[in-house]
gemmi code that builds the backbone of each chain (N, CA, C; Angstrom):
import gemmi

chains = {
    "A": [
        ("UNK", (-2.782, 5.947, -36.736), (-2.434, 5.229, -35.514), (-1.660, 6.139, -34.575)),
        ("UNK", (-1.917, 5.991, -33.308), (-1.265, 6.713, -32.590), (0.169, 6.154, -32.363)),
        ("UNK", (1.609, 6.539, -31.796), (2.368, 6.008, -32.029), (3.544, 6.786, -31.056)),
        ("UNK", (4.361, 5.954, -29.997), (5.656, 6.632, -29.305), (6.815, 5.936, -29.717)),
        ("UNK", (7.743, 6.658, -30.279), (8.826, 6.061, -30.713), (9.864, 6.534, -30.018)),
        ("UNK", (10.686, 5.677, -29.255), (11.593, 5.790, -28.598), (12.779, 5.157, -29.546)),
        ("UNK", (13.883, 5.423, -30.081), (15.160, 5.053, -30.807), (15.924, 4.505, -30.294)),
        ("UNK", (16.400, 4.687, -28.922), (17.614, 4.476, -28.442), (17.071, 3.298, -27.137)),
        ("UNK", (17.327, 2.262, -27.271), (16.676, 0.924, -26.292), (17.977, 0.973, -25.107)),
        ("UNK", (19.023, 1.411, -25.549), (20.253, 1.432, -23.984), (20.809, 2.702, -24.450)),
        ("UNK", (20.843, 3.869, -23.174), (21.979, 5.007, -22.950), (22.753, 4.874, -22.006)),
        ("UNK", (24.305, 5.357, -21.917), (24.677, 5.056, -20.506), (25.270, 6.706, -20.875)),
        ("UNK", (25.837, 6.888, -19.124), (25.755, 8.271, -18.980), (27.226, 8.109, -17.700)),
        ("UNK", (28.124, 8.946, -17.570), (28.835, 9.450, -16.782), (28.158, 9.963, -15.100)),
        ("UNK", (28.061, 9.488, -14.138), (27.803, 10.452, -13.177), (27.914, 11.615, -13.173)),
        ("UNK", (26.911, 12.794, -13.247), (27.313, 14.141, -13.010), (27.440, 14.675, -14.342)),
        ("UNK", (27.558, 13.692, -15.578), (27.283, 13.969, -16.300), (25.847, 14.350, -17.353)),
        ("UNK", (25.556, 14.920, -18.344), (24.371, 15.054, -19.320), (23.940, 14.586, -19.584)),
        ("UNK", (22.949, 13.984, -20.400), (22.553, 12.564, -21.135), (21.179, 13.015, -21.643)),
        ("UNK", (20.460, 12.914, -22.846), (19.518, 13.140, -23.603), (18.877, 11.857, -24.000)),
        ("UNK", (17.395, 12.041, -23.869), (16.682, 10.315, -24.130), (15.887, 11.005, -25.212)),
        ("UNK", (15.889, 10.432, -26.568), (15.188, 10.858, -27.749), (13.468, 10.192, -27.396)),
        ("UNK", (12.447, 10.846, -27.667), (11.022, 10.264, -27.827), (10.666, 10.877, -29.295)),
        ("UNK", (9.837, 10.337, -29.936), (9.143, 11.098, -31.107), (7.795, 10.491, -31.089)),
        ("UNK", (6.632, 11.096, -31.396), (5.409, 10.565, -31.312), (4.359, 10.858, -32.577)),
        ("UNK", (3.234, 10.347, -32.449), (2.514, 10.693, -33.895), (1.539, 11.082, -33.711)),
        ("UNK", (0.549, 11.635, -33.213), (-0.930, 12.354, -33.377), (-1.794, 12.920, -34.273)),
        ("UNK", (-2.741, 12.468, -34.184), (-3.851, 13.524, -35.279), (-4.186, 14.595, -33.909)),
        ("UNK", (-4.122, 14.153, -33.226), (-5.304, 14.971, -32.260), (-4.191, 16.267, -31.749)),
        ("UNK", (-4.963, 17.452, -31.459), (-4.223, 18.952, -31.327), (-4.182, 19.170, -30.096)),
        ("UNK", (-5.167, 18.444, -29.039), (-4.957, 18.432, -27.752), (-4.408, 17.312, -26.943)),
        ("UNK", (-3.317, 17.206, -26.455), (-2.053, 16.371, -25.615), (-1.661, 16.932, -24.768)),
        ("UNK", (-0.977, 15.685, -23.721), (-0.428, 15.723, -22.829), (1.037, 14.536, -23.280)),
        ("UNK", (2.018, 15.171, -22.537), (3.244, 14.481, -22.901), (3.713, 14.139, -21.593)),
        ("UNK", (4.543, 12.579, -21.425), (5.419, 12.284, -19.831), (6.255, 11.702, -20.445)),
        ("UNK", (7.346, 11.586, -19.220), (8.471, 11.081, -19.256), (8.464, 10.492, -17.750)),
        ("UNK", (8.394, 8.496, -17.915), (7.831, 8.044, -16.809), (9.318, 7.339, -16.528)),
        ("UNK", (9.741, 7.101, -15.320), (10.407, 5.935, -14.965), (10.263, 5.465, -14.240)),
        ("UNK", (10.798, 4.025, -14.262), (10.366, 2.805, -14.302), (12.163, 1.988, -13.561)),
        ("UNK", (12.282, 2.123, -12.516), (13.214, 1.221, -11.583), (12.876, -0.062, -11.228)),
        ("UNK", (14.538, -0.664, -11.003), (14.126, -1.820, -10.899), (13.081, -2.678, -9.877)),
        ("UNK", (12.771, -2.246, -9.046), (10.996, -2.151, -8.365), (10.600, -2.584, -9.177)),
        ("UNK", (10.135, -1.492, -10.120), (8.698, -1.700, -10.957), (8.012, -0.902, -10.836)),
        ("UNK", (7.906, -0.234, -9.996), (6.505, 1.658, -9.535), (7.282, 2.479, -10.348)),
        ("UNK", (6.073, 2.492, -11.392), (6.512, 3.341, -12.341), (6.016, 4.540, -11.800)),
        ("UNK", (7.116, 5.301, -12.108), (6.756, 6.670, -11.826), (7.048, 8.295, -12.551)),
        ("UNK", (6.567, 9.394, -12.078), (6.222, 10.198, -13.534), (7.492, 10.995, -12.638)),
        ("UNK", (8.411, 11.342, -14.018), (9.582, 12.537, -14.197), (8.800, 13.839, -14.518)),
        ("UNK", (8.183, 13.749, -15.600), (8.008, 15.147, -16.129), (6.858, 15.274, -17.266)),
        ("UNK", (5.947, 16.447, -16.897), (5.099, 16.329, -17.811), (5.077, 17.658, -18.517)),
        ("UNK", (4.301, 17.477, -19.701), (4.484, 18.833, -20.873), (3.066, 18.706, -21.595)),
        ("UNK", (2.188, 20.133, -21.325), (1.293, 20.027, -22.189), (1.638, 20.878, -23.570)),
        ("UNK", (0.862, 19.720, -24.769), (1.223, 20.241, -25.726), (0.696, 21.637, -26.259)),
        ("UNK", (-0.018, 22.386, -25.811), (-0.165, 23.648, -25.822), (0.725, 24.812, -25.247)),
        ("UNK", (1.426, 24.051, -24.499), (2.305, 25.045, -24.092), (3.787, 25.096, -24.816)),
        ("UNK", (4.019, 26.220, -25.322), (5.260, 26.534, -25.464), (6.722, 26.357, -24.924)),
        ("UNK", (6.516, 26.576, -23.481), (7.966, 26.723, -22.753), (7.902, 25.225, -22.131)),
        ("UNK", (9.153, 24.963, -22.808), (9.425, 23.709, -21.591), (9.208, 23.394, -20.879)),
        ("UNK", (8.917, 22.032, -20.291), (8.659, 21.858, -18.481), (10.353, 21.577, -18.058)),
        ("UNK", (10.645, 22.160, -17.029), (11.885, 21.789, -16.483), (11.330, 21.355, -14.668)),
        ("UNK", (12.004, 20.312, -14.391), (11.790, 19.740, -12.587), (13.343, 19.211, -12.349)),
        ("UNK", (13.533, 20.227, -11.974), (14.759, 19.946, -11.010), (15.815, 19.787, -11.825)),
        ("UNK", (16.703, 18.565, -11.838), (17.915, 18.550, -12.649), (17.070, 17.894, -14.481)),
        ("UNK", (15.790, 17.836, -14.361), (15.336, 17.331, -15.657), (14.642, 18.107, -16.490)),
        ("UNK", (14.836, 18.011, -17.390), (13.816, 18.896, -18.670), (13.334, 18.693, -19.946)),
        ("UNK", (12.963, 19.014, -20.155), (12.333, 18.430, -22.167), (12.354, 19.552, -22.505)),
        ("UNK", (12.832, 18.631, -24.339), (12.984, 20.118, -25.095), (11.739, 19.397, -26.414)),
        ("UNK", (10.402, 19.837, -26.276), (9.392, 19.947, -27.100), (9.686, 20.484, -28.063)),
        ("UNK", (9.381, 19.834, -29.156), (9.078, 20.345, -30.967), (8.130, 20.236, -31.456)),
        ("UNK", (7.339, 21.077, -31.449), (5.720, 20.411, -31.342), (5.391, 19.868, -33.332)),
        ("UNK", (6.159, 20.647, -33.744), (6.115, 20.736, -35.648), (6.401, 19.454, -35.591)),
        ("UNK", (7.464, 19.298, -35.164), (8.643, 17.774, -35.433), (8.030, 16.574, -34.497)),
        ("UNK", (7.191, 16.729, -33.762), (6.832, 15.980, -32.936), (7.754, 14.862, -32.067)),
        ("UNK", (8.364, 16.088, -31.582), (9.463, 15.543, -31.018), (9.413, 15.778, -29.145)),
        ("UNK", (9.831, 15.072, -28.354), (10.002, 15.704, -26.886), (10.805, 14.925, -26.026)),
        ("UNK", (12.210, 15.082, -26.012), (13.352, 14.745, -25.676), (13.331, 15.141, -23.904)),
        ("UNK", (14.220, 14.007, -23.706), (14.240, 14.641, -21.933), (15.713, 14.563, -21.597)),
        ("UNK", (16.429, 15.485, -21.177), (17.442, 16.186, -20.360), (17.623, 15.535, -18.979)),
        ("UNK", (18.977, 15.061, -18.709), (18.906, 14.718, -17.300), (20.026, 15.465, -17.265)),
        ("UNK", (20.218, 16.733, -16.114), (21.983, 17.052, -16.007), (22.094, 16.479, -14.566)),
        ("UNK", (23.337, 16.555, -14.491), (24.001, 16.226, -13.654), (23.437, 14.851, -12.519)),
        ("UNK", (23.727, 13.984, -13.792), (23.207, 12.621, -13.451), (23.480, 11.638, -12.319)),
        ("UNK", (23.330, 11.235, -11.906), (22.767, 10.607, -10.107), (22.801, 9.247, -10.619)),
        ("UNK", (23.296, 8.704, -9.988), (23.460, 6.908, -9.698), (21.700, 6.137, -9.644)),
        ("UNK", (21.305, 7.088, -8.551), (19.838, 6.778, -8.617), (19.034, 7.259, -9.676)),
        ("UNK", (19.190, 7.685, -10.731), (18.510, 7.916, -12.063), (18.919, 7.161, -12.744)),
        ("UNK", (19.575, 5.756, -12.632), (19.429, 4.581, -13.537), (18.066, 3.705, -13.375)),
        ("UNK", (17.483, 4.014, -14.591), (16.255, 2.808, -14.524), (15.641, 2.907, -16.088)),
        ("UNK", (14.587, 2.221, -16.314), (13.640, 2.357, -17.587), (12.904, 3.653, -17.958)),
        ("UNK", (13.499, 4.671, -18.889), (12.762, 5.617, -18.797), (11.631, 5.210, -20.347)),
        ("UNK", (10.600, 6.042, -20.013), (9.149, 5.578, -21.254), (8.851, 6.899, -21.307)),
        ("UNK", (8.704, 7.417, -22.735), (8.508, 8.481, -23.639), (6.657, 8.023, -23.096)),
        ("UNK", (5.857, 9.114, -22.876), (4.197, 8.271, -23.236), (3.447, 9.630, -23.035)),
        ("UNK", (1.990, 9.448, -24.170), (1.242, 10.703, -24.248), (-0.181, 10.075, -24.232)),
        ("UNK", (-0.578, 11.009, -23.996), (-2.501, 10.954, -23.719), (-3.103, 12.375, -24.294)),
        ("UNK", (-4.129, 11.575, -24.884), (-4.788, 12.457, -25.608), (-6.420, 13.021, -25.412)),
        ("UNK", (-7.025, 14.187, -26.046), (-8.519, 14.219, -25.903), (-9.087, 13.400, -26.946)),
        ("UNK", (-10.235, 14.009, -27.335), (-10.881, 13.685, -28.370), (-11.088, 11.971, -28.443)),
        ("UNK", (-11.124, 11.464, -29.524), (-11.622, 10.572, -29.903), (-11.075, 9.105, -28.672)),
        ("UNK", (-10.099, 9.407, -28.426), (-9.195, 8.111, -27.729), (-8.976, 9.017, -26.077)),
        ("UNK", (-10.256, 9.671, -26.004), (-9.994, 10.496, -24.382), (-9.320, 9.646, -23.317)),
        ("UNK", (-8.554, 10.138, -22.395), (-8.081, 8.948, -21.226), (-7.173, 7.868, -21.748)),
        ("UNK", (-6.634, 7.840, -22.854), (-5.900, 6.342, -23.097), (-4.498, 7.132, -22.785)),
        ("UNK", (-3.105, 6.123, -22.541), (-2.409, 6.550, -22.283), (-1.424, 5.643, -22.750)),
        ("UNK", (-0.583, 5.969, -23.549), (0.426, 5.256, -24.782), (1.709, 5.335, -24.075)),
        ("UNK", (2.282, 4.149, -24.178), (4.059, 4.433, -23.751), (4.813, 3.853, -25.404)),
        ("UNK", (6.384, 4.461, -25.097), (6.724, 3.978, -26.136), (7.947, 2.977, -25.182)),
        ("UNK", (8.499, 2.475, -26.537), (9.525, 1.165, -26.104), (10.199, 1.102, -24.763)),
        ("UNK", (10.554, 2.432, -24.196), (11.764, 2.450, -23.510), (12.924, 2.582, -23.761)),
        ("UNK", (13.776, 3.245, -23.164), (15.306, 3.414, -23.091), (15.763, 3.091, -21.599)),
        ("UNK", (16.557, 2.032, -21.316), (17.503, 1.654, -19.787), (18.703, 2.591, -20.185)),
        ("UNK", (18.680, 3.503, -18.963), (19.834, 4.256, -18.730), (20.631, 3.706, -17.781)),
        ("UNK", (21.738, 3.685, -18.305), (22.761, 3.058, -17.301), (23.782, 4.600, -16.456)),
        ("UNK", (23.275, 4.437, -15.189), (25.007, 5.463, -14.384), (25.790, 5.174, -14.532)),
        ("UNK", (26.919, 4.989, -14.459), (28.270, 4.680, -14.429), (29.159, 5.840, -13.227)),
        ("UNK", (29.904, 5.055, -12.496), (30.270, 6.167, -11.204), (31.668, 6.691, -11.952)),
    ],
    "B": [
        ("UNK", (-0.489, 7.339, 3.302), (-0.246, 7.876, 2.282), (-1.920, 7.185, 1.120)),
        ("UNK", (-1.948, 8.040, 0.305), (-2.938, 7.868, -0.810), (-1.883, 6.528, -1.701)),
        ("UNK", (-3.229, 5.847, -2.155), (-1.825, 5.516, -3.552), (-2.511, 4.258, -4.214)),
        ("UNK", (-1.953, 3.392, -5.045), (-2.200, 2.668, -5.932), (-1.712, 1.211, -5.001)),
        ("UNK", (-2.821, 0.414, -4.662), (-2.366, -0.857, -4.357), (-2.589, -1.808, -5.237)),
        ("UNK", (-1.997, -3.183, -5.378), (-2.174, -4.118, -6.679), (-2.170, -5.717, -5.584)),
        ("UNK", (-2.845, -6.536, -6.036), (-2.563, -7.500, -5.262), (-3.705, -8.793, -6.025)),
        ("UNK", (-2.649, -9.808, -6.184), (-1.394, -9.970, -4.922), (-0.100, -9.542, -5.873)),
        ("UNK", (0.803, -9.366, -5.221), (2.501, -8.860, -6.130), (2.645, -9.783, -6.967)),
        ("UNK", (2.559, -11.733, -6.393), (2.760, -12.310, -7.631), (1.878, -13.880, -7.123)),
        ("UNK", (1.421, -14.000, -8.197), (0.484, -15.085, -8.753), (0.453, -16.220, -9.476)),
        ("UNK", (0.705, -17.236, -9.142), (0.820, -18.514, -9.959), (-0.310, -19.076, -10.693)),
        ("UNK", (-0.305, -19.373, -11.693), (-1.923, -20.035, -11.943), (-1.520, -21.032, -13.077)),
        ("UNK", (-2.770, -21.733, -13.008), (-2.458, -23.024, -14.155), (-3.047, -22.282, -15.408)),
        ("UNK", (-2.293, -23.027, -16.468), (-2.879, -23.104, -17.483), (-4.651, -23.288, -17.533)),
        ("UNK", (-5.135, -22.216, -18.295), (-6.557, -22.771, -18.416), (-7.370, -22.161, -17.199)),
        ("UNK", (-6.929, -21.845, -16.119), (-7.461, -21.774, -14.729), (-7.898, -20.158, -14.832)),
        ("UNK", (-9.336, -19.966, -14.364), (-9.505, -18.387, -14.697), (-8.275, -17.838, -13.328)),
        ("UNK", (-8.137, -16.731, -13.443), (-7.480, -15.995, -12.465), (-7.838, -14.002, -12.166)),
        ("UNK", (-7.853, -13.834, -11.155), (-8.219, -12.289, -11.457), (-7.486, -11.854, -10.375)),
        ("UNK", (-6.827, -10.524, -10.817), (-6.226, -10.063, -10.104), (-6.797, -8.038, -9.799)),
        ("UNK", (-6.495, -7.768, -8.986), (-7.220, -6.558, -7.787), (-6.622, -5.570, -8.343)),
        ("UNK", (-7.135, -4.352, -8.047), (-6.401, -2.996, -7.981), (-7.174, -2.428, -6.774)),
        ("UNK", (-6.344, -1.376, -6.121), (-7.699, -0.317, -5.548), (-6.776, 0.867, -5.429)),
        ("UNK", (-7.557, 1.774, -5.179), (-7.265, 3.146, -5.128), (-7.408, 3.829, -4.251)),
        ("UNK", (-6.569, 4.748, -3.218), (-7.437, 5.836, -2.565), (-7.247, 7.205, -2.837)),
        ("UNK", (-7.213, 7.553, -4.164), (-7.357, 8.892, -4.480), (-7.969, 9.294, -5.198)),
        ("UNK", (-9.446, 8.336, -5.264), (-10.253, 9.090, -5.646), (-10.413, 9.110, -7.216)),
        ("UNK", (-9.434, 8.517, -7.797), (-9.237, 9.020, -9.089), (-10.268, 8.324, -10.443)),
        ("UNK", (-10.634, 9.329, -11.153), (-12.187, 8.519, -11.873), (-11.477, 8.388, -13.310)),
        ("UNK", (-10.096, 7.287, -13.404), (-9.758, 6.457, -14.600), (-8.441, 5.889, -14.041)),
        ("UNK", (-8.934, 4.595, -14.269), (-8.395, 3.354, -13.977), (-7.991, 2.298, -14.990)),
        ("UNK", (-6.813, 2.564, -15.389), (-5.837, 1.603, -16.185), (-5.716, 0.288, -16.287)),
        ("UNK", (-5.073, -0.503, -17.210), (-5.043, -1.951, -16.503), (-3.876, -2.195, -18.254)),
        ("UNK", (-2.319, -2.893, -17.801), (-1.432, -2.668, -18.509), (-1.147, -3.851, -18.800)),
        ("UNK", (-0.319, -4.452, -19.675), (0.335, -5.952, -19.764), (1.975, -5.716, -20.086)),
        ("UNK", (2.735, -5.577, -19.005), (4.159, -5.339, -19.803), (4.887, -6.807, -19.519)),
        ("UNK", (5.587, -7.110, -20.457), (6.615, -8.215, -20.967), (7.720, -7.705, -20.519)),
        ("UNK", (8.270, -8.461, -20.035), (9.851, -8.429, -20.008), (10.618, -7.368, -21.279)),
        ("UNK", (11.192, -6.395, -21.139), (11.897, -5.264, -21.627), (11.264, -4.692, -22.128)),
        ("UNK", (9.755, -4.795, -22.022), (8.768, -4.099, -23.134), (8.183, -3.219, -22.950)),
        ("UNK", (7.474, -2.125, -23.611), (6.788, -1.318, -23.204), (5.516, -1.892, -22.520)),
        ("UNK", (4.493, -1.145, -21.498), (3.419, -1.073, -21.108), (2.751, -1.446, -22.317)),
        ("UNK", (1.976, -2.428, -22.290), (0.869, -2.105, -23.211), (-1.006, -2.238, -22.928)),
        ("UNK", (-1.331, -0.994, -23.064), (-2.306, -0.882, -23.029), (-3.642, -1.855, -23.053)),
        ("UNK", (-4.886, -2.814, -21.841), (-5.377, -3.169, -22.397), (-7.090, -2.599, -22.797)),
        ("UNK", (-7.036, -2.267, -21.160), (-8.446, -1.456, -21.260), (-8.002, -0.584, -20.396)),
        ("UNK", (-9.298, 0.832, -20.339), (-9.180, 1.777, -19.166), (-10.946, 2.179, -19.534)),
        ("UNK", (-11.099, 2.723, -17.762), (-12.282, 2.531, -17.517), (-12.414, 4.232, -16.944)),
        ("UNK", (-12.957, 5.113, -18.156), (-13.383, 6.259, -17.443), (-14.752, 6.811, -16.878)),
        ("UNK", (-14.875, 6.754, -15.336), (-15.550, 6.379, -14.641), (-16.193, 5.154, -14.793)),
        ("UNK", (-17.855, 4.685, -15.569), (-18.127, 3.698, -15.402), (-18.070, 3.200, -16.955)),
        ("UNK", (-17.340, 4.025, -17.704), (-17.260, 3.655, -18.909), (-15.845, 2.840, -19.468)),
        ("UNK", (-16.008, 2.056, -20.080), (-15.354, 0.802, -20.137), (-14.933, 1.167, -21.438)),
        ("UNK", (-13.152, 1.063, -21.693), (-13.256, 1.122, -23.266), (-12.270, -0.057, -23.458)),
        ("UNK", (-11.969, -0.740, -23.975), (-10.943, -1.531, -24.414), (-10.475, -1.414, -26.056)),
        ("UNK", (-8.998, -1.865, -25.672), (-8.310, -1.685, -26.991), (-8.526, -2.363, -27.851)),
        ("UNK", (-8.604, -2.353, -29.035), (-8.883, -3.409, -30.329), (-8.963, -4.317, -30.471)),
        ("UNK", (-7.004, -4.296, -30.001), (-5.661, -5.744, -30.001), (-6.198, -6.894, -28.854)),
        ("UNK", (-7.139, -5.891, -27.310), (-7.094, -6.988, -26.572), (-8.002, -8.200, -26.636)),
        ("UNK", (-7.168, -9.133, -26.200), (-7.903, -10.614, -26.538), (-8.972, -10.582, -25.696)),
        ("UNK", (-10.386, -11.420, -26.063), (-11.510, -11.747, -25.675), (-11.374, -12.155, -24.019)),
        ("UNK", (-9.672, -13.251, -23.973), (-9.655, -13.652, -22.893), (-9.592, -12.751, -21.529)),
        ("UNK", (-9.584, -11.494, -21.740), (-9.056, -10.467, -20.529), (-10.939, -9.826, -20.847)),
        ("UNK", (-10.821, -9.432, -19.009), (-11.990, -8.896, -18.984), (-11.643, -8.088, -17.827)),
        ("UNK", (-12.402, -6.980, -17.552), (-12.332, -6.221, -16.213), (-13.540, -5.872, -15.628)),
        ("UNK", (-13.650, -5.124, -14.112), (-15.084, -5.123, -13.697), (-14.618, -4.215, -12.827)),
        ("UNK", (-15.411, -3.034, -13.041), (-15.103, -1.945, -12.087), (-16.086, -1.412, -11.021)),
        ("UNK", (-16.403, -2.183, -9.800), (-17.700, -2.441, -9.171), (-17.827, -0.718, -8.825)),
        ("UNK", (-16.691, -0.378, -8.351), (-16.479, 1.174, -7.729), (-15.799, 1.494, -8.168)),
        ("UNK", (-15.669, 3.154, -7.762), (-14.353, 4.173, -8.031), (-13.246, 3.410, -7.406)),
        ("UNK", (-13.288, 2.802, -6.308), (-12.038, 2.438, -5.713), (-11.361, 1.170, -6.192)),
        ("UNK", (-12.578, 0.131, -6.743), (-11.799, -0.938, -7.266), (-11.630, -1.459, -8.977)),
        ("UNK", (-11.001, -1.638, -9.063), (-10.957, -2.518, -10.663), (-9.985, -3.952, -10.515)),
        ("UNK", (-10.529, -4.797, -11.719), (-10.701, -6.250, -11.556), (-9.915, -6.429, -13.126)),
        ("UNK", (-9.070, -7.260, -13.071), (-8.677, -7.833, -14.442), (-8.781, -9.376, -13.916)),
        ("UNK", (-9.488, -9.782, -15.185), (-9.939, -11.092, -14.871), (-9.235, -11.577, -16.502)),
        ("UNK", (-8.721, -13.002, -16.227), (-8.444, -13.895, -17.174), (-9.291, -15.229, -17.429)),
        ("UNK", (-10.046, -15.398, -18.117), (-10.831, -16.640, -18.177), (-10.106, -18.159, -18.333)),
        ("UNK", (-8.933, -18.019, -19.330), (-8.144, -18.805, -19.761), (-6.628, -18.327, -19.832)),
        ("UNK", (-6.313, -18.655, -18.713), (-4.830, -18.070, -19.071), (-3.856, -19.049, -19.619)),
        ("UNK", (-3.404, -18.515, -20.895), (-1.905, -18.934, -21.779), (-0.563, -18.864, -20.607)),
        ("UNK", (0.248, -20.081, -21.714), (1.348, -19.165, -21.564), (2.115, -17.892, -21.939)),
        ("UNK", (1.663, -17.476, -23.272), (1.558, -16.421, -23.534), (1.611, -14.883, -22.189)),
        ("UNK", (0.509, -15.155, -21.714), (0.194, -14.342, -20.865), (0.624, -14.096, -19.642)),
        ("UNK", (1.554, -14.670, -19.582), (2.676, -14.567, -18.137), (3.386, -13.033, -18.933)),
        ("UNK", (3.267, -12.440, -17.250), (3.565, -11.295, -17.336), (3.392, -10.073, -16.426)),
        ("UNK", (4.099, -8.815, -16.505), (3.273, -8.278, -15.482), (2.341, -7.348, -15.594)),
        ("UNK", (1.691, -7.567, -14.926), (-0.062, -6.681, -15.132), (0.278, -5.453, -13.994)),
        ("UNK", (0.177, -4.071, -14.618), (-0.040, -2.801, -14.074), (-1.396, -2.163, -14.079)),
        ("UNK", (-1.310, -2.295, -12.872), (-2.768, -0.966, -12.228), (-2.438, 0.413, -12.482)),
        ("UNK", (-3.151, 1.244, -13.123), (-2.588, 2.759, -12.929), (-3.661, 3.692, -12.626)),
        ("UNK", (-4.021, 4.867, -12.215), (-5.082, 5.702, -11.938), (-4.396, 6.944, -12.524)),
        ("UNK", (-5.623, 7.718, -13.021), (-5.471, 8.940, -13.432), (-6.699, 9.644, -13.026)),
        ("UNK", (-6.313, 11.549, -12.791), (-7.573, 11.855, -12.534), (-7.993, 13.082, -13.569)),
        ("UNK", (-7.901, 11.893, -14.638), (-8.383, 12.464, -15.968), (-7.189, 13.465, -17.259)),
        ("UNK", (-8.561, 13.477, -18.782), (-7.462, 13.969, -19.402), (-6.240, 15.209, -18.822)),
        ("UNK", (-5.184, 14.186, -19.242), (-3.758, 15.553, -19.367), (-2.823, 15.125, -17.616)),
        ("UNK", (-4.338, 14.353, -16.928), (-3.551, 14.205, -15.603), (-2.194, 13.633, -15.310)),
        ("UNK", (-0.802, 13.141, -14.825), (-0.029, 12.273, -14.739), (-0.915, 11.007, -14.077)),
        ("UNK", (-0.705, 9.757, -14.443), (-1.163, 8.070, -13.964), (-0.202, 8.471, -12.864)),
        ("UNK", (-1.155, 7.457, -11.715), (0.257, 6.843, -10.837), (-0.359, 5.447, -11.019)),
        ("UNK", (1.080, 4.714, -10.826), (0.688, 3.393, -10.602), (1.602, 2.462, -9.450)),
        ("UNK", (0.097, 1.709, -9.508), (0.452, 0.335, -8.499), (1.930, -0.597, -8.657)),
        ("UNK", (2.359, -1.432, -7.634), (3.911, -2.224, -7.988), (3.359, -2.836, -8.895)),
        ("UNK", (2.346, -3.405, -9.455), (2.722, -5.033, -10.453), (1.999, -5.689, -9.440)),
        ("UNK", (1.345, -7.046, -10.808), (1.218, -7.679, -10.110), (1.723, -8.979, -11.506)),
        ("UNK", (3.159, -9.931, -10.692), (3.953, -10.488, -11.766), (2.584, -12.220, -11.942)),
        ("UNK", (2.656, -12.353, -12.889), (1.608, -13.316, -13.344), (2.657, -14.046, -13.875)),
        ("UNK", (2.495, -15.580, -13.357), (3.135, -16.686, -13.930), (2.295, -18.001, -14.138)),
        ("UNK", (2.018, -18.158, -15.353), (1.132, -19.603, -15.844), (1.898, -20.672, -15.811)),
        ("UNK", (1.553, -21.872, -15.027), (2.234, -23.489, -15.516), (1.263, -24.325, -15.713)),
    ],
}
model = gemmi.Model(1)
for chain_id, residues in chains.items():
    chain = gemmi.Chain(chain_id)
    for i, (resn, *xyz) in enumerate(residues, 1):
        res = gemmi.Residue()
        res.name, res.seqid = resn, gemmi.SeqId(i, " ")
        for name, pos in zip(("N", "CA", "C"), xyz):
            atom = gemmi.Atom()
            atom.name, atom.element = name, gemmi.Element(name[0])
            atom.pos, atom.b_iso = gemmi.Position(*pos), 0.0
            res.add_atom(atom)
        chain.add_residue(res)
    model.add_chain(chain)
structure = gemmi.Structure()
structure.add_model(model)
structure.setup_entities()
């Protein structure tokens, strides 16, 4: 089964401060794509950051980044220096080739809370 | 701007009463999503349609159907809507494996 596991359902974070959102996922398949979507209170979900799993080096955008484990199947996302407006629903989610081409999996979610 | 429209934002329908709700696209994009998220819940997947190929998920119930006349539009149709099925339904487009989705606001579905 394919599978996004997100651990942590509430983070809260300091303004200006660090904050790390755990994802872990499960695949058979060797070719992936990895995001880190959020999701404000709107509702337009929208994409932070993407990581293909062939690649080695991190994706970093701006104050955000993931730190990929491809063994551990792991891909954590980095927010520094955290912004009032980066409180919302963030979703761990991957898409794959092969057998399940085009589908696109989210996991639970984590609500990050700012705090000023 | 290009982008993901959904409509209508929100929808009342009776119990039992078919209902279908819109997506369209203008970017072109040849895979088209169609989501069910619950209140605090993840997205969940019901069908996606790459190009004219139709796949649906396992889990989804008989009652959901979609119709993708064009690239630009897709259709989630409910034959019988539960209460269960109040909720909000996401449009998303992708332009293919590995691409980032964008998606449409929602469109919030409420059965009485």
């Amino acid at each position: 089964a394919q599978t996004v596991t997100q651990s942590q359902p509430e983070m809260s974070v300091q303004e200006a401060e660090t904050v790390t959102l755990s994802c872990t996922y499960d695949t058979s398949e060797s070719d992936y794509y990895l995001f880190w979507y959020k999701q404000p209170p709107s509702r337009q979900m929208i994409l932070v950051i993407r990581q293909e799993a062939y690649k080695q080096q991190n994706a970093t955008e701006n104050r955000f980044s993931v730190n990929f484990q491809k063994a551990a199947k792991s891909f954590s996302l980095k927010i520094s220096d955290s912004q009032l407006g980066d409180a919302a629903m963030y979703f761990c989610a991957y898409t794959t080739g092969g057998s399940t081409l085009g589908r696109l999996y989210f996991g639970r979610g984590t609500q990050l809370t700012v705090w000023p | 701007d290009a982008m993901v429209i959904q409509n209508p934002r929100y929808q009342v329908t009776q119990f039992g009463k078919p209902v279908t709700l819109s997506c369209s696209q203008t970017l072109n994009h040849n895979v088209m999503y169609w989501y069910q998220q619950k209140s605090s819940q993840a997205p969940k997947l019901l069908f996606h349609y790459y190009d004219k190929d139709f796949n649906n998920e396992a889990d989804t119930p008989d009652n959901f159907q979609s119709r993708r006349p064009n690239t630009s539009f897709c259709f989630l149709d409910i034959r019988s809507p539960g209460l269960g099925d109040a909720a909000m339904y996401l449009c998303a487009t992708s332009g293919g494996q590995g691409f980032e989705a964008f998606f449409g606001q929602g469109t919030r579905l409420t059965v009485v």
